[in-house]
Structures are given as structure tokens and as C-alpha cells.
C-alpha positions as CSV (number, residue, x, y, z in Angstrom):
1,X,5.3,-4.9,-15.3
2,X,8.2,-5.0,-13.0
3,X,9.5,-9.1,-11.3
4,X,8.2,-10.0,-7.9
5,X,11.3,-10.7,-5.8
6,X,14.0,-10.4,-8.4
7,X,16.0,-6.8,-9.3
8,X,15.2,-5.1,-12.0
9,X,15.9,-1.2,-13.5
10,X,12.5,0.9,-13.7
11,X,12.6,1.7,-17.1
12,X,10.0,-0.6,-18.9
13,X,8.1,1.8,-20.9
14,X,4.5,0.0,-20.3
15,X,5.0,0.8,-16.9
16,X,5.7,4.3,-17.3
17,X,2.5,4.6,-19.6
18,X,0.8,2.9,-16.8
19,X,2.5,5.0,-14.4
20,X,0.8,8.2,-16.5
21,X,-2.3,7.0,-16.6
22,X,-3.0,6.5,-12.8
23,X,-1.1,10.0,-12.4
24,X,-4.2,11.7,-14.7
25,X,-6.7,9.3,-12.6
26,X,-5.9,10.5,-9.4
27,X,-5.7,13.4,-10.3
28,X,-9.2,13.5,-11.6
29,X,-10.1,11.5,-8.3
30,X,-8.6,13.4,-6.2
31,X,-10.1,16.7,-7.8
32,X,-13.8,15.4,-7.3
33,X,-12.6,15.6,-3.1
34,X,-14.8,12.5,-2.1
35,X,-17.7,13.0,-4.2
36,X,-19.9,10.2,-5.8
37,X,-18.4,10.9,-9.3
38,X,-15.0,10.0,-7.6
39,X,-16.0,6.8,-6.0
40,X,-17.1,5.4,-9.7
41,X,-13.4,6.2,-10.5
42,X,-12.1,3.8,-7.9
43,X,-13.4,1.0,-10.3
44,X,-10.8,2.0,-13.0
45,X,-7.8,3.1,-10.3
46,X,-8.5,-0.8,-8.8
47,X,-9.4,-2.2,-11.7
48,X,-8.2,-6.3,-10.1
49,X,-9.9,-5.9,-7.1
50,X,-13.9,-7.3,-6.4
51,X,-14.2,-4.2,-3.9
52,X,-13.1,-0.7,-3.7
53,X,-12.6,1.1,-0.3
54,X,-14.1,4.4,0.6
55,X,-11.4,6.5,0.1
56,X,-10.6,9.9,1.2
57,X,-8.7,12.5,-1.3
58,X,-6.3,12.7,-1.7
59,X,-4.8,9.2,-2.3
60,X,-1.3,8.2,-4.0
61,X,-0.8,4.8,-5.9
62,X,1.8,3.4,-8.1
63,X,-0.2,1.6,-10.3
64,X,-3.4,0.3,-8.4
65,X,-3.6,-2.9,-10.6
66,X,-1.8,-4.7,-8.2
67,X,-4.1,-3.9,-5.1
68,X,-7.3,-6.2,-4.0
69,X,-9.2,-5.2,-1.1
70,X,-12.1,-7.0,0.6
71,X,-15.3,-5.9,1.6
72,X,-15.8,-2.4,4.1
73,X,-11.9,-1.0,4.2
74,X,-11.1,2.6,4.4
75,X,-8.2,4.8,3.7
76,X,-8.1,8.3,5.3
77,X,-6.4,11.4,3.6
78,X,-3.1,11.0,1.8
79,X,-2.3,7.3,2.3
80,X,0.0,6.1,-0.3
81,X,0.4,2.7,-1.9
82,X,3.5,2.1,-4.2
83,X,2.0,-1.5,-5.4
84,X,4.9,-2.7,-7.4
85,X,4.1,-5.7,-5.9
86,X,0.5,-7.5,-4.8
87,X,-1.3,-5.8,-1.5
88,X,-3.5,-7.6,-0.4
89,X,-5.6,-5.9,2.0
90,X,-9.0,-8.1,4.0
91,X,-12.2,-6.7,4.7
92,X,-12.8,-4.4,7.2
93,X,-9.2,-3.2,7.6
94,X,-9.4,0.7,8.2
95,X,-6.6,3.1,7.7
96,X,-5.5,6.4,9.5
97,X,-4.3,10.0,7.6
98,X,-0.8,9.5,6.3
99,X,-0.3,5.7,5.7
100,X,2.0,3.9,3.6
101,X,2.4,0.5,2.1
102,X,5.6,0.0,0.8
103,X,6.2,-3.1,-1.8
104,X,9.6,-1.4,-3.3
105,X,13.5,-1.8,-1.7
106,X,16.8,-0.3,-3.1
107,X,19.9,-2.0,-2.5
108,X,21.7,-1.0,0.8
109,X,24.9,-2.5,0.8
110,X,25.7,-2.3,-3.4
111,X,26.7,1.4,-3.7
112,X,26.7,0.7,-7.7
113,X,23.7,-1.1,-7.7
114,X,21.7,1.8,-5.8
115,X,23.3,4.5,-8.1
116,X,22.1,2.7,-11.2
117,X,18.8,3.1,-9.8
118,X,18.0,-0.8,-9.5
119,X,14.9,-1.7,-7.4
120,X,13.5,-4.8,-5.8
121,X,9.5,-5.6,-4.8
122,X,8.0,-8.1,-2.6
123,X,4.5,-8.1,-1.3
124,X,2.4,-7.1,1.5
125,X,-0.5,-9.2,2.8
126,X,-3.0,-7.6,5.5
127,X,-5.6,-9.7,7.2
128,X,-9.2,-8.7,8.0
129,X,-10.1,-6.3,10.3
130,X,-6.9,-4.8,11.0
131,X,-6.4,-1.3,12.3
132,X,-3.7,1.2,11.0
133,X,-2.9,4.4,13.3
134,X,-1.9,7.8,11.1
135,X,1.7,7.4,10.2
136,X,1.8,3.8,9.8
137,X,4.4,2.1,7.4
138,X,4.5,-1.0,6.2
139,X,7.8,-2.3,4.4
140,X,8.1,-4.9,1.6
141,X,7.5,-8.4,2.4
142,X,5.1,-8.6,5.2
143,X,1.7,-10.1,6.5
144,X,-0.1,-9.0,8.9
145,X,-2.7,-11.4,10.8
146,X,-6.3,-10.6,11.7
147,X,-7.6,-8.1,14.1
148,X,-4.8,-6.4,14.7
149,X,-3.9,-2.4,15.8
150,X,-0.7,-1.2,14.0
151,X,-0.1,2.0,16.3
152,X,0.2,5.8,14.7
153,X,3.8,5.9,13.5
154,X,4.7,2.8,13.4
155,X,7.3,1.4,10.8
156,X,6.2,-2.7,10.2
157,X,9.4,-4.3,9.3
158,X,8.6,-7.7,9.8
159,X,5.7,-10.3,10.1
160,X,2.8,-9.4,12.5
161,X,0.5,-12.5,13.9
162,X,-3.0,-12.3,13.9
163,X,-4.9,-10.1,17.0
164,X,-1.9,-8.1,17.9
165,X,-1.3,-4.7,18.8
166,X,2.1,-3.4,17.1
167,X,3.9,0.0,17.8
168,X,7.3,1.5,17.2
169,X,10.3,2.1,14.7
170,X,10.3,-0.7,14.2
171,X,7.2,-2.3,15.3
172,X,7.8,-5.0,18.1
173,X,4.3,-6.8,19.5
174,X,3.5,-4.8,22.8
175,X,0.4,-7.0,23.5
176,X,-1.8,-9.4,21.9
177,X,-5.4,-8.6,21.5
């Protein structure tokens, strides 16, 4: 598996047979479209994590071993999670259509670097009971406190404190909660 923090070249050939073998389980999940057959699959897409969301198809991961959730969280239609690195999700967060959590960077300012392909991952952390509008984005290396509302097309950049409502590109605190 690919370095937390550190850059590395995605071309480790476990993590391309991992990489084929959560393509062929989503696409057998995503098939079933929300069926009890395709919840028992969510065992084996998060195979680290003590609970599994409800989910609705279709859903896009990177490599799902790297995502825990807690208890009651929900992802609506097409939410994607490239887990590179940990996500770490709390109970009862709920997630609009469209999401994305982000745990992968290319360089900006190394034109060499970026046309070599080189990548770099940090995590995401997300309290409990959190809130995620359709559209939402969150970036590499961010947490997000409890309770809070991360508005419909917003782009999370930075850290977020607990019972906050967030909005914008990107997100700035417009209230607390």
C-alpha cells in the first residue's frame, strides 16, 4: 500500500490487484442497486471498519480498506472515496448525492514531479453527526468536528471545528451551530 504523508509513484502492483478487486466488488454492488444481497457486500468492500453505512448505488472507492465508519452513517448516490489514506468517518454522519473525500494530492508547483505522475496522501477525519450537502468535497488532510453542516458544493480545504455550519469554494465557517 501507498506512504501516508510521504510521495510516492502509483505503481505498486498489490495495489493495483487491490485496485481490481474493489473495481469487480462494486461493480457487483452496485449491480444489486440497494438490495439486501448488496448490503452483505459492504462487509468485504469495508473490510477494517466495525460498521458499514447504508449505502446507495452507485458508490466509488479506491480501496475501501482504509475507511472505518461508526454506527448509523449514510452515503447517497454516487459519493466517491479515493482512501489512499485513513477516513475516518463517526456515527451518524449522513452524506448528500455527489460527495467526495479526497485523501490524494499531486504536486502543483514541480512541473516534473506532476508529469512523472507522483502522488501524495494524508487523511481525513470526520466527527459524529456531521452533515454533508450534495456536492460536497473534502480535500486531503482535514478534520472535521462534531455536529457540523458542510453546505451543498462546498470544497473543505482546511480544518472545520466542531458544531459548525461550512459553505463555499473554499469553505469558510458562516456560523456556528
Amino acid at each position: 500500500m501507498y506512504p501516508t504523508g510521504s510521495w510516492y509513484l502509483p505503481d505498486d502492483s498489490e495495489a493495483s490487484a487491490q485496485h481490481q478487486a474493489m473495481r469487480e466488488l462494486l461493480r457487483e454492488f452496485n449491480a444489486q442497486a440497494n438490495t439486501s444481497p448488496a448490503n452483505d457486500l459492504l462487509r468485504r468492500i469495508f473490510p477494517n471498519s466495525e460498521h458499514v453505512p447504508e449505502v446507495w448505488a452507485p458508490l466509488h472507492l479506491e480501496f475501501g480498506v482504509n475507511t472505518r465508519f461508526g454506527k448509523d452513517c449514510f452515503l447517497n448516490f454516487n459519493c466517491v472515496i479515493l482512501d489512499i489514506a485513513p477516513v475516518t468517518i463517526g456515527a451518524g454522519t449522513l452524506f448528500g448525492p455527489g460527495c467526495q473525500l479526497i485523501t490524494v494530492g499531486h504536486p502543483v508547483d514541480d512541473h516534473a514531479k506532476r508529469a512523472a505522475g507522483w502522488e501524495i496522501a494524508h487523511p481525513i477525519t470526520i466527527g459524529d453527526n456531521c452533515w454533508f450537502g450534495a456536492g460536497a468535497m473534502v480535500r486531503p488532510r482535514v478534520t472535521i468536528g462534531d455536529n457540523c453542516v458542510i453546505a451543498a458544493g462546498s470544497v473543505v480545504t482546511g480544518d472545520v471545528p466542531a458544531n459548525s455550519l461550512v459553505a463555499g469554494v473554499p469553505a469558510v465557517v458562516k456560523r456556528s451551530l
